[in-house]
matplotlib code that plots the C-alpha trace (Angstrom):
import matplotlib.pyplot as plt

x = [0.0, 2.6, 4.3, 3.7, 1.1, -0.8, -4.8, -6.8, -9.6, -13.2, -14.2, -17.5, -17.9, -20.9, -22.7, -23.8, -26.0, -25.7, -28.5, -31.2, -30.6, -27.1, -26.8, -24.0, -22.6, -20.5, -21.7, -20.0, -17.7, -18.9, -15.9, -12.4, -10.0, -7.2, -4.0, -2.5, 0.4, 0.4, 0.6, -1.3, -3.5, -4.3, -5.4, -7.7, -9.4, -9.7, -10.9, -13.5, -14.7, -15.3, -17.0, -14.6, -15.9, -17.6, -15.4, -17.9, -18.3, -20.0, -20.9, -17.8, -15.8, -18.2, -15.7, -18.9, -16.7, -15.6, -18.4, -16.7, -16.7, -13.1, -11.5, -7.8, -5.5, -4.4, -7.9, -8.7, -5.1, -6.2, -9.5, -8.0, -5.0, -7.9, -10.1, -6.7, -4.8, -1.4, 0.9, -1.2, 0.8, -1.0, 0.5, -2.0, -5.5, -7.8, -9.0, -6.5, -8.8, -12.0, -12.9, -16.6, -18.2, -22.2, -24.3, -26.6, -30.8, -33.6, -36.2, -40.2, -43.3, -45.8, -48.9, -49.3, -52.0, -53.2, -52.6, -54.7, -57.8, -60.3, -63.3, -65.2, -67.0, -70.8, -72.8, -69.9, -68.4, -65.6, -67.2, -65.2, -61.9, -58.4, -56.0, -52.2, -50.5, -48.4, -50.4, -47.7, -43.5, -40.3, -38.8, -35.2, -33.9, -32.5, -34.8, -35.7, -37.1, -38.3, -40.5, -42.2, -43.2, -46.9, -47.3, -46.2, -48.1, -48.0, -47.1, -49.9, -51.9, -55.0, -57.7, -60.2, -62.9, -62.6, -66.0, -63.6, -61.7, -58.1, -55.3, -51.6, -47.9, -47.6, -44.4, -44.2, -43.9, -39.7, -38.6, -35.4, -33.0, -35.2, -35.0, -38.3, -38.7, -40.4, -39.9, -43.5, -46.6, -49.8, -52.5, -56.3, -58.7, -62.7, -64.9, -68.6, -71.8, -73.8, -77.6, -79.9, -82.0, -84.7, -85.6, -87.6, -86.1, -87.9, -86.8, -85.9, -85.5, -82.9, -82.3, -85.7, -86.2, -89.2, -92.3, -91.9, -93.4, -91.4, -94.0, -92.2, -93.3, -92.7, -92.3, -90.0, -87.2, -86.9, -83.4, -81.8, -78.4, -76.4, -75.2, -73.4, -75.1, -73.7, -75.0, -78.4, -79.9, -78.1, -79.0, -82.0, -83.3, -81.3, -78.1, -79.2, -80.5, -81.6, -81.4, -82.0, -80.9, -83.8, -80.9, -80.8, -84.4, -85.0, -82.1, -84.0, -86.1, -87.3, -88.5, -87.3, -83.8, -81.9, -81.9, -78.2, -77.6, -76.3, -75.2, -75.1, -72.9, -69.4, -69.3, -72.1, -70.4, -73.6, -77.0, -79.9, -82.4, -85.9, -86.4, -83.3, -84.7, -88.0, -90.1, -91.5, -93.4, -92.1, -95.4, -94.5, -97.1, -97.3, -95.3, -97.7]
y = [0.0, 2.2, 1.5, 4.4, 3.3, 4.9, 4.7, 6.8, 8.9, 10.4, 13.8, 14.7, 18.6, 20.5, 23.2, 26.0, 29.4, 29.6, 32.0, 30.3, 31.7, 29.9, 27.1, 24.6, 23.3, 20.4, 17.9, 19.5, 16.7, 15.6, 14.0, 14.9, 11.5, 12.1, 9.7, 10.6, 8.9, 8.1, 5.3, 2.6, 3.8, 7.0, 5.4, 2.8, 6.0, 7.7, 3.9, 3.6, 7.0, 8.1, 11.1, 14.1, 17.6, 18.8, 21.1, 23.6, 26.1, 29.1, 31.9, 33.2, 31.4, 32.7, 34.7, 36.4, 37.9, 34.8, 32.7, 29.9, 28.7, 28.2, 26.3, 26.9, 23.7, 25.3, 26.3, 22.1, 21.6, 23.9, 22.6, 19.2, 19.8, 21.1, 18.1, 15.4, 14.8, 16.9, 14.0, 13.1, 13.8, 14.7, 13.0, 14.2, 14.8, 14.7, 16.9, 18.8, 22.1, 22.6, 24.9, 24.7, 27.2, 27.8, 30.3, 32.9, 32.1, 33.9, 34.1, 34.5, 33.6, 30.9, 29.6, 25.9, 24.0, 20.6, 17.4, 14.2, 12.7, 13.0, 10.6, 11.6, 8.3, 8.4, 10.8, 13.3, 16.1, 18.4, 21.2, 24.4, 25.0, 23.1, 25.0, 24.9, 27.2, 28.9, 29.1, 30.5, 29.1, 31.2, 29.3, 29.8, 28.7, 29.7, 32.3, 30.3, 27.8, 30.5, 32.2, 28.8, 27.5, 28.9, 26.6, 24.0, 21.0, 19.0, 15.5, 12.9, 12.2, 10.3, 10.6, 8.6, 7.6, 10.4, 11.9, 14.8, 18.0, 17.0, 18.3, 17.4, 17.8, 17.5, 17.5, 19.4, 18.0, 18.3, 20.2, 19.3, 22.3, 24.1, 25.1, 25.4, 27.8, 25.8, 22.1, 21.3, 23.0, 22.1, 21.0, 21.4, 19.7, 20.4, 17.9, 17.8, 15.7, 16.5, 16.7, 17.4, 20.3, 21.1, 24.9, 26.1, 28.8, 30.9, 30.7, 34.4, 34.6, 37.8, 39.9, 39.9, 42.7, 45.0, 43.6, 39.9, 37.7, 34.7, 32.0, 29.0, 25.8, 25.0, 28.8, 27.2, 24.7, 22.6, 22.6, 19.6, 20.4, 18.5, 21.1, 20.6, 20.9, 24.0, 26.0, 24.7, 27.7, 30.0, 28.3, 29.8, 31.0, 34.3, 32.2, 30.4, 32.1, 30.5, 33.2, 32.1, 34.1, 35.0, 34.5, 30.6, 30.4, 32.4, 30.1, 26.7, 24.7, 22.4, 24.6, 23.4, 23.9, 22.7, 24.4, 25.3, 27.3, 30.4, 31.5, 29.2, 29.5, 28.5, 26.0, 23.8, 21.7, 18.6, 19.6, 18.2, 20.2, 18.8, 19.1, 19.9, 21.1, 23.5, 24.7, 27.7, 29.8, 33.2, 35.6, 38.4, 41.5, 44.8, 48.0, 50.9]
z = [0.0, 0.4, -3.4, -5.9, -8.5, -11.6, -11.8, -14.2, -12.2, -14.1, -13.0, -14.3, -16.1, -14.8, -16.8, -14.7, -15.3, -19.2, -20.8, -22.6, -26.0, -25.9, -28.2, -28.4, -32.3, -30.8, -27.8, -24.4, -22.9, -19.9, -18.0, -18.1, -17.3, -15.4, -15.0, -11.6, -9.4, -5.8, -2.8, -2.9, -0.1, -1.3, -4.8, -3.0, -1.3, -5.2, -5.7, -3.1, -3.2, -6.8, -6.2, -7.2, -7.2, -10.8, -13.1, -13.0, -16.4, -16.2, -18.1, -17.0, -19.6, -22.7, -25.2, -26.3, -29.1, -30.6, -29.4, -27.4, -24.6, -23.2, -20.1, -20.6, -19.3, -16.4, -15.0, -15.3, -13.5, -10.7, -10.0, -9.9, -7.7, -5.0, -5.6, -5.6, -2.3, -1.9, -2.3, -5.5, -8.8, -12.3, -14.8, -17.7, -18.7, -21.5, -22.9, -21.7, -22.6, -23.4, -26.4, -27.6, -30.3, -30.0, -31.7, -29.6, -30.7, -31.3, -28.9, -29.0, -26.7, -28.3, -27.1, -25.5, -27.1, -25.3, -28.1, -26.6, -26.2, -23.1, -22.8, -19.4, -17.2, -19.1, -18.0, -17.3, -20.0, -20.3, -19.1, -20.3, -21.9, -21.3, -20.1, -19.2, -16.5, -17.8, -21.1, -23.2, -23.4, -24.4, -27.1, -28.3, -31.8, -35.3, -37.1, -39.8, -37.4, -35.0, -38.3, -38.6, -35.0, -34.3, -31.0, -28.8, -28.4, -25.0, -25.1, -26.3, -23.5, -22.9, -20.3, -19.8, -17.4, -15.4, -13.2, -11.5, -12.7, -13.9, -12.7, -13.6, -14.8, -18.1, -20.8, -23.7, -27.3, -27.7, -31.1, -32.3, -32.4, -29.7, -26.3, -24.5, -21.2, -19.4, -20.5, -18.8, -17.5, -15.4, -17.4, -16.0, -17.7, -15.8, -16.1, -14.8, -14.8, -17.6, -18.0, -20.8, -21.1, -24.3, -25.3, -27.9, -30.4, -32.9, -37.1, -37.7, -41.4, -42.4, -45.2, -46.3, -48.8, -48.9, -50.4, -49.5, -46.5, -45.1, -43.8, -42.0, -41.3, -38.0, -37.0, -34.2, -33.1, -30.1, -29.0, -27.1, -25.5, -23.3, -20.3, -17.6, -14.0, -12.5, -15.7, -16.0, -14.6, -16.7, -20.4, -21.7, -25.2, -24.8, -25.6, -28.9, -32.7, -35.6, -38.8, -42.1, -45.1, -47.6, -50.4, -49.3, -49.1, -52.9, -54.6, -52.9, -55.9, -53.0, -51.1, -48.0, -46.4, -43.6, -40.1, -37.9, -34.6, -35.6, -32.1, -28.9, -25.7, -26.1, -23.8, -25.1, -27.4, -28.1, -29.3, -31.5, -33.4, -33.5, -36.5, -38.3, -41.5, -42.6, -45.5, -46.4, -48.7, -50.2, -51.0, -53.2, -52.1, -53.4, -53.4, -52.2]

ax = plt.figure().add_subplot(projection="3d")
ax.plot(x, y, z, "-o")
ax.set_aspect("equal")
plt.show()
């Protein structure tokens, strides 16, 4: 134990506090191996141990003129000689210095749009809009690439038989040459037992020029919509119209036409119309 040998050590490189928009061009090594001399003893300890303290690079050794990232051989010698025993000798290292180009990005916010599939426990809905917090992600890239990315999808996900609100960490969808900020956000998906409630909606025909009377047949529409509990109260037949464009009706040979919501509330998303298509009569009258 107390005969000189040679053992080759691994100490591992640690990346520290680089800004976002800084890109790499060559992979960053991530050891440095080290051949040193000593006793027996002291290598059995180096042996035993393995944990050597990180070269650490920071954004102290940008050369922001040349764009590189530099750790000159004599900064790697130093951190070693603190992290080696005294009486250990360095015989040599590789890579004996570390040079690394990388290019500076561009940067913009995008919006996060969910990517999956939800299927609610029967009798249960999604019962608004599904949202991410935060709803937006810094992305940094080239701007060719940058030009061309509208949105970040979150990973594929699937949810299914779910009676409950949803809440949960999610990943986003990974881009290759881009650097998202952040890598994952919380996804809420609400989801609420639905019921179904029926309304009855007048046919307002539109646009119907001066000397002309629109007769319908049915004058209204019963509307079935699936809603969910807590806004039963508040769907009534202020929220829905029916309009009809005289044009459509004067360009029909059938004379009949089929019927579509023209305005509902965003959030109900299933609905029937009973029935889903009317006739009608034009009568031309006279001008006075």
């Amino acid at each position: 134990m107390n005969q000189e040998y040679e053992m080759e050590l691994s100490v591992p490189v640690r990346y520290k506090d680089f800004p976002k928009d800084i890109v790499f061009k060559q992979s960053l090594p991530e050891r440095v191996n080290v051949r040193v001399k000593d006793k027996g003893n002291v290598l059995l300890n180096y042996s035993l141990a393995r944990n050597f303290r990180p070269i650490e690079i920071t954004e102290n050794n940008l050369n922001s003129t040349e764009k590189i990232v530099t750790v000159t051989q004599s900064e790697i010698e130093s951190h070693l000689q603190k992290s080696l025993a005294v009486t250990t000798y360095v015989i040599d290292f590789s890579p004996s210095q570390l040079d690394v180009s990388y290019s500076q990005q561009f940067q913009k916010s995008v919006p996060i749009t969910f990517k999956g599939f939800v299927n609610p426990r029967s009798g249960y809905g999604v019962s608004g809009e599904i949202v991410t917090s935060p709803s937006v992600v810094m992305i940094y890239t080239d701007k060719t690439r940058l030009d061309s990315i509208k949105s970040i999808s979150t990973i594929y996900t699937e949810v299914r038989n779910v009676k409950s609100s949803v809440t949960q960490k999610i990943k986003l969808e990974e881009i290759e040459g881009v650097i998202f900020e952040p890598t994952e956000v919380s996804l809420t998906i609400p989801i609420e037992e639905f019921t179904e409630k029926t309304l009855e909606i007048p046919i307002v025909c539109v646009n119907v020029p001066v000397g002309y009377t629109v007769r319908t047949f049915p004058t209204t529409v019963m509307v079935r919509s699936s809603v969910p509990l807590s806004k039963y109260k508040d769907l009534s037949e202020r929220g829905f119209t029916i309009d009809v464009e005289f044009a459509d009706m004067e360009q029909s040979i059938s004379g009949m036409l089929p019927l579509k919501l023209t305005t509902k509330p965003d959030w109900i998303s299933t609905h029937t119309l009973i029935p889903d298509k009317f006739e009608f009569v034009l009568e031309r009258r006279p001008v006075l």
